[in-house]
Every structure is written in C-alpha cells, then in structure tokens.
C-alpha positions as CSV (number, residue, x, y, z in Angstrom):
1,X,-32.7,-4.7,-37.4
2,X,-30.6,-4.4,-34.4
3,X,-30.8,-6.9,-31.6
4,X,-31.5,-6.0,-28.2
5,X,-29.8,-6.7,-25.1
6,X,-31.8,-6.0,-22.2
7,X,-33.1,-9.0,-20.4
8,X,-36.5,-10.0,-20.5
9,X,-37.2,-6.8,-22.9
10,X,-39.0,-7.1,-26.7
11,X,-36.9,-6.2,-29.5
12,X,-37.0,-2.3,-31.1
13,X,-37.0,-1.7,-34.6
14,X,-34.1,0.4,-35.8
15,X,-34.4,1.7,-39.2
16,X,-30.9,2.4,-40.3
17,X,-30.1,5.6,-41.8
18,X,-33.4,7.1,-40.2
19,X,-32.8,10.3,-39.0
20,X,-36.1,10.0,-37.2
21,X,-34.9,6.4,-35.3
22,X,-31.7,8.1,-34.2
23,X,-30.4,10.9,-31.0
24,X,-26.5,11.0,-32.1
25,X,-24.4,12.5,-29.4
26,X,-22.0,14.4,-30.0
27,X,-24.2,15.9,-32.2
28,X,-22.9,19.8,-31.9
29,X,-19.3,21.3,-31.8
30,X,-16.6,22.4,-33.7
31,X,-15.9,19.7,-36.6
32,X,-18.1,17.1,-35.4
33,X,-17.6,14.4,-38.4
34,X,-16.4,11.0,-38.7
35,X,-14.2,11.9,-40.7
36,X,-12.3,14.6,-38.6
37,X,-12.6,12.8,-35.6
38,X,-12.1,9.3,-36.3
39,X,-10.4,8.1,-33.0
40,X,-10.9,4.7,-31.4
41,X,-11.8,3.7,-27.5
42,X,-12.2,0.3,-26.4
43,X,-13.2,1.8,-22.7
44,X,-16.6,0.5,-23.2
45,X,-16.3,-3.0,-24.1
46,X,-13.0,-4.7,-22.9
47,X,-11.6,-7.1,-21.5
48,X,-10.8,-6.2,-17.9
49,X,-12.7,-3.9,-15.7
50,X,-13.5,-0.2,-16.6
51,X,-15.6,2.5,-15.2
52,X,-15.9,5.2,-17.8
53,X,-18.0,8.9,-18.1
54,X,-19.3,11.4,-20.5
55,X,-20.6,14.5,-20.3
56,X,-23.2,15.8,-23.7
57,X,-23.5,19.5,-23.4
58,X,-27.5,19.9,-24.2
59,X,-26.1,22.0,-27.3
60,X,-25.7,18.2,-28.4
61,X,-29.7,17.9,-28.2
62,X,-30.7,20.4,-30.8
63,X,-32.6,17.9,-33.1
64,X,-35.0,17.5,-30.1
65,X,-37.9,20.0,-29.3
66,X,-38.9,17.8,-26.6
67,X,-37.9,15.5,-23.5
68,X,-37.7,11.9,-25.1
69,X,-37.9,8.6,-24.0
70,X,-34.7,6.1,-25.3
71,X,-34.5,2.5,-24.4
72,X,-31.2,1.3,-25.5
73,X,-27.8,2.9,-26.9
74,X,-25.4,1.8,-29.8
75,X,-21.8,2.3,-30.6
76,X,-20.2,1.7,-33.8
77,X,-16.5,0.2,-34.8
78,X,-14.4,3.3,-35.4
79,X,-12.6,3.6,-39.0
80,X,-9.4,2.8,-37.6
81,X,-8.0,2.4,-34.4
82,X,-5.7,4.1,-32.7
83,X,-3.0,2.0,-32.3
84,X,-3.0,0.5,-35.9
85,X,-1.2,2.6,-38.8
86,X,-3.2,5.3,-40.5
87,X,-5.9,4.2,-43.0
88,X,-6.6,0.8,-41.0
89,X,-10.0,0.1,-41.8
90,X,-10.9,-2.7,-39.1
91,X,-12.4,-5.8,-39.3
92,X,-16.2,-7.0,-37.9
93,X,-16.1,-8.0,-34.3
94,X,-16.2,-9.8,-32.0
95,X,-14.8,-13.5,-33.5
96,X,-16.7,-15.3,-31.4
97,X,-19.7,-14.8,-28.8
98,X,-18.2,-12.4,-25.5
99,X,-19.6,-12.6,-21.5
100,X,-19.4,-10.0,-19.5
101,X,-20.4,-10.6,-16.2
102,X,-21.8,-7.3,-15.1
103,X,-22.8,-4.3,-17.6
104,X,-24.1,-1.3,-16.2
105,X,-25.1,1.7,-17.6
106,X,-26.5,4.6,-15.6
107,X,-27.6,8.2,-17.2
108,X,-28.0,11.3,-15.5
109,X,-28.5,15.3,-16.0
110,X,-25.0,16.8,-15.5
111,X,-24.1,18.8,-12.4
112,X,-24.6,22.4,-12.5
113,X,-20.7,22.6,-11.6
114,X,-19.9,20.4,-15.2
115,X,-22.4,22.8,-17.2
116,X,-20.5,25.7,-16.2
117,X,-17.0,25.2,-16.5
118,X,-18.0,22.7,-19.7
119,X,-15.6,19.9,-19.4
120,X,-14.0,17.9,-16.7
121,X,-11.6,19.8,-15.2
122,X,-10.1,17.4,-12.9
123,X,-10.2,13.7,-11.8
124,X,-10.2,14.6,-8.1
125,X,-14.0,14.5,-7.9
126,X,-16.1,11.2,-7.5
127,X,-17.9,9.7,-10.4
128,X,-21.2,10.4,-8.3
129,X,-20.5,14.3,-7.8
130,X,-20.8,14.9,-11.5
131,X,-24.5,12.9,-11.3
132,X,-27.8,15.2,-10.6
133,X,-31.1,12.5,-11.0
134,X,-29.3,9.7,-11.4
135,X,-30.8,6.3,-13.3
136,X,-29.3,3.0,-13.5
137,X,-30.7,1.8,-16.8
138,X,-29.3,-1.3,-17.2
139,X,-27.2,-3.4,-14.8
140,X,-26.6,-7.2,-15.6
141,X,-24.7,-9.8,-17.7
142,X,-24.5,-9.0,-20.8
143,X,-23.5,-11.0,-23.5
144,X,-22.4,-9.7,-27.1
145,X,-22.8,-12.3,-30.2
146,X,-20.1,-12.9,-32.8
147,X,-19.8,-10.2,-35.5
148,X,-22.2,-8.4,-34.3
149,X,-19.8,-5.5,-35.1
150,X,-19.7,-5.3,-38.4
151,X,-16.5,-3.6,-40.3
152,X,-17.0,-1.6,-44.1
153,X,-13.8,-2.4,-45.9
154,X,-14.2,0.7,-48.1
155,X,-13.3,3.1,-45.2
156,X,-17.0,4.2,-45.1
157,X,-18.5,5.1,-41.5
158,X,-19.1,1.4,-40.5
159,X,-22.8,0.7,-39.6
160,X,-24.2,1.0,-35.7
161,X,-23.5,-2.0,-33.6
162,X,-26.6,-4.3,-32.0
163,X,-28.7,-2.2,-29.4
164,X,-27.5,-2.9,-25.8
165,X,-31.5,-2.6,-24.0
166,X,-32.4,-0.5,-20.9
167,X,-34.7,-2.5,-18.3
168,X,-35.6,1.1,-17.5
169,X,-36.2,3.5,-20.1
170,X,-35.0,7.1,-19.8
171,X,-36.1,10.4,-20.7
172,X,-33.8,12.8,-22.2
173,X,-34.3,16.5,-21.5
174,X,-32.9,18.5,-24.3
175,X,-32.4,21.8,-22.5
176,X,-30.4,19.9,-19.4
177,X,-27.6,17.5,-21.4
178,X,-26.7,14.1,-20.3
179,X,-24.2,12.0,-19.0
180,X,-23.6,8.4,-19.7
181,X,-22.0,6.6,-16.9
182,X,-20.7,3.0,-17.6
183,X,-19.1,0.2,-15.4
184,X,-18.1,-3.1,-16.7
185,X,-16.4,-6.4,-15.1
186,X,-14.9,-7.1,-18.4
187,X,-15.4,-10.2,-20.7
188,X,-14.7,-13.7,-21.4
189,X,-12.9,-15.3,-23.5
190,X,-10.4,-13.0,-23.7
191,X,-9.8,-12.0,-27.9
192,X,-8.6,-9.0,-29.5
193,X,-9.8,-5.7,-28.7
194,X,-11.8,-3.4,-31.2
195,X,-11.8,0.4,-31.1
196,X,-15.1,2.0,-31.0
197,X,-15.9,5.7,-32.7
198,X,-14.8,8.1,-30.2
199,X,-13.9,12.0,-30.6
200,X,-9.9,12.5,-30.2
201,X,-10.4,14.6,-27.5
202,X,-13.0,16.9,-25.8
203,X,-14.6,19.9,-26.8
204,X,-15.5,22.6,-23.8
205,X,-18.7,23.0,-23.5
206,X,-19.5,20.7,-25.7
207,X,-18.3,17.1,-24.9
208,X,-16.0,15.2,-22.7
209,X,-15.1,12.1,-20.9
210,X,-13.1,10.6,-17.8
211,X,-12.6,6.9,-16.9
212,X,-10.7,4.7,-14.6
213,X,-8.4,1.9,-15.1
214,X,-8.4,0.7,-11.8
215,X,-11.7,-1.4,-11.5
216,X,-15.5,-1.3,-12.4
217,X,-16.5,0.1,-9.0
218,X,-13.8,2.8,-8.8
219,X,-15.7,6.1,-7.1
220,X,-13.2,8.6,-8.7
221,X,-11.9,8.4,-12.1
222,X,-7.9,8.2,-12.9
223,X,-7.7,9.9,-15.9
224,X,-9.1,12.0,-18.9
225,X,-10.6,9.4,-21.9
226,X,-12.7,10.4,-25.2
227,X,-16.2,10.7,-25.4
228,X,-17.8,7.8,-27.4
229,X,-20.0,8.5,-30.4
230,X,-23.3,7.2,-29.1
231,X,-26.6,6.7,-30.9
232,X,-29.6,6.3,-28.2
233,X,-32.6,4.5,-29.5
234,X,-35.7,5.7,-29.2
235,X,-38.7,3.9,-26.5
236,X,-41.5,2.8,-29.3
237,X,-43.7,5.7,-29.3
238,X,-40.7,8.5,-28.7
239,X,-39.6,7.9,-32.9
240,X,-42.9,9.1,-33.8
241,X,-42.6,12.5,-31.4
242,X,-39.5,12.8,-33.5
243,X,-40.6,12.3,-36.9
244,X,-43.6,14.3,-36.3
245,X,-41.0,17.4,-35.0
246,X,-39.2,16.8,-37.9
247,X,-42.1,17.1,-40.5
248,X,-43.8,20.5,-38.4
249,X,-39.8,21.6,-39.1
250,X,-39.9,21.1,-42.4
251,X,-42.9,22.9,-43.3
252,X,-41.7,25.8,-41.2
253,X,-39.0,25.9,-43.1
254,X,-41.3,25.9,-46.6
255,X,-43.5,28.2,-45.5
C-alpha cells in the first residue's frame, strides 16, 4: 500500500499490478514499453529548483470511457539512468528522509494550439499559454521518506513509488488530454540523485515535455526534457467506474 502525501488527506489504497487502480500515461504511441524506452529524469524530484511540463495527447486516455476523478500521481525509479553505463539497474532511494520546501503540481486540459501541432514546438511561449482550465492540485512541503523508492535488482520494471496526494482532486477528461505542470524549490539534505522512468524523447501527437533550469517560478521554459511515466491514482469511488468499464469491455468482447 502506497503512502500518501497530501496534507491533512486519508490514505488510498493502491493495489499493485491492478489494472483497474491504475491511469498510466504515456499509455499510447509508437513503442510505448519499458523496455524500449527506459530513459531516466530526475526533473521531478531534485535537488535544486525545477519547473517542468508534459503534455498527454488524449490518444493516451483510451482505457477510459469516462471523465475520472484521480487524487494523487506516482513515478517509478527508471531501470537505469542515464548517465550510468548500460545495464545499471539502480538502487532504492532516497538514503535517508528528503524536504522539499514547496511541491506543486498543477494539471490542466492542453491548449488547442499544443493539440494541433502535437508537441512543443518551441520554448518561446510561457508555461501558462500551454494551460486551458487550469488546477493547482497540490502546492506545499512535501517531504519523501527513506527508500521509499524501491530498486529490483533483476532489471525488472521496478515497482511505483509512494503516492504524492492532491488536496484537490482532478477529473480527467479522456477526449481532451492532460498536462502535468510541476514546480519544485528542491530538497534537503542534499544526496545523490535517482533517475525516474521517463520516455527518451517525445512522440508528436502523442507525448512531450519542456522544463526550465533556471528556477521553480520560471514563466517560460529553457529547454526541451522527457515526459515522465506517470501513474495517476484514482479518487475512492473513480476505481470502481473503472473496473466496472473494464468488466462491460470484456463481455463485449465475449459476446
């Protein structure tokens, strides 16, 4: 069971493995495996400030036949990282418990301008152009406990992380995509990065990513980054929408 992060909020049930207790974006596009696209990203959770942004084509929202309601989000240690030697397998993370000082996640339909040219052609426009119904989900310290993260040593996909919880819980409209806009101050005590699953590189009309280097509160990125592999959790309620779509499926597809 996955711990949750959101301040003041109850804990969610995860069953692992579920197909029913998990949205997996990317979930669409050309070679969309683990296996093929084993990169690393450490955008999300580092050490110094970040603002980062991905864009989910709602070709990535297939398994869904409805808008659903997620309260938190997961990442995963990647299979390697990518600046260690091929075939590095990782280690669980973090060694000891990490403080960041402001986590802030906001998600938001993408602009019509990002559906139709299907990637991020540029980092001239502002963080907020690419936004249409913006929500700030979470915003807050956040802390992340020690090996938390943990790391297969048989090269298997490594597990999903601990939940990090929404004090607002957002709906998801298949038919619209998503983006999933993060800013972070960075955290303390400094340690060893870890590389999180992340494509190698964007797929148009599919999925993408920008990010910026020069501080949480940037307005414009400063560069192109990968989308992270991202497994929103379902609010309590939403998993049984899902299961229930997936069992009307499955008779469809018997009958």
């Amino acid at each position: 069971m996955s711990k949750l992060f959101a301040l003041g909020a109850a804990s969610v049930a995860v069953l692992a493995g579920s197909a029913f207790g998990q949205i997996v974006v990317p979930g669409a596009g050309p070679g969309v495996t683990e296996t093929t696209l084993a990169s690393g990203l450490n955008t999300v959770i580092r050490s110094v400030p970040r603002a980062y942004q991905a864009y989910y084509s709602a070709a990535n929202f297939a398994s869904l036949s409805a808008p659903t309601s997620v309260n938190g989000l997961q990442f995963r240690l990647a299979l390697g990282e990518n600046w260690r030697p091929a075939g590095y397998t990782g280690q669980t993370w973090p060694p000891s418990d990490l403080n960041l000082g402001s986590y802030e996640i906001t998600l938001a339909e993408p602009s019509a301008g990002l559906v139709a040219d299907g990637e991020y052609l540029s980092t001239t426009p502002t963080f907020a152009s690419y936004l249409v119904n913006p929500v700030v989900v979470r915003s807050g310290a956040l802390t992340i406990p020690a090996n938390s993260f943990v790391a297969n040593t048989d090269g298997t996909p490594n597990a999903w992380g601990p939940t990090i919880g929404f004090s607002v819980p957002y709906t998801i409209d298949p038919s619209k995509g998503l983006i999933v806009q993060i800013r972070l101050t960075g955290y303390a005590p400094s340690t060893v990065p870890n590389a999180f699953f992340a494509s190698t590189s964007f797929s148009n009309g599919f999925y993408d990513a920008v990010s910026s280097t020069a501080s949480n509160t940037a307005a414009a990125p400063n560069g192109f980054s990968s989308p992270m592999f991202i497994n929103f959790v379902p609010t309590p309620g939403a998993a049984g929408v899902l299961a229930l779509a997936g069992l009307v499926a499955a008779r469809r597809r018997r009958a």
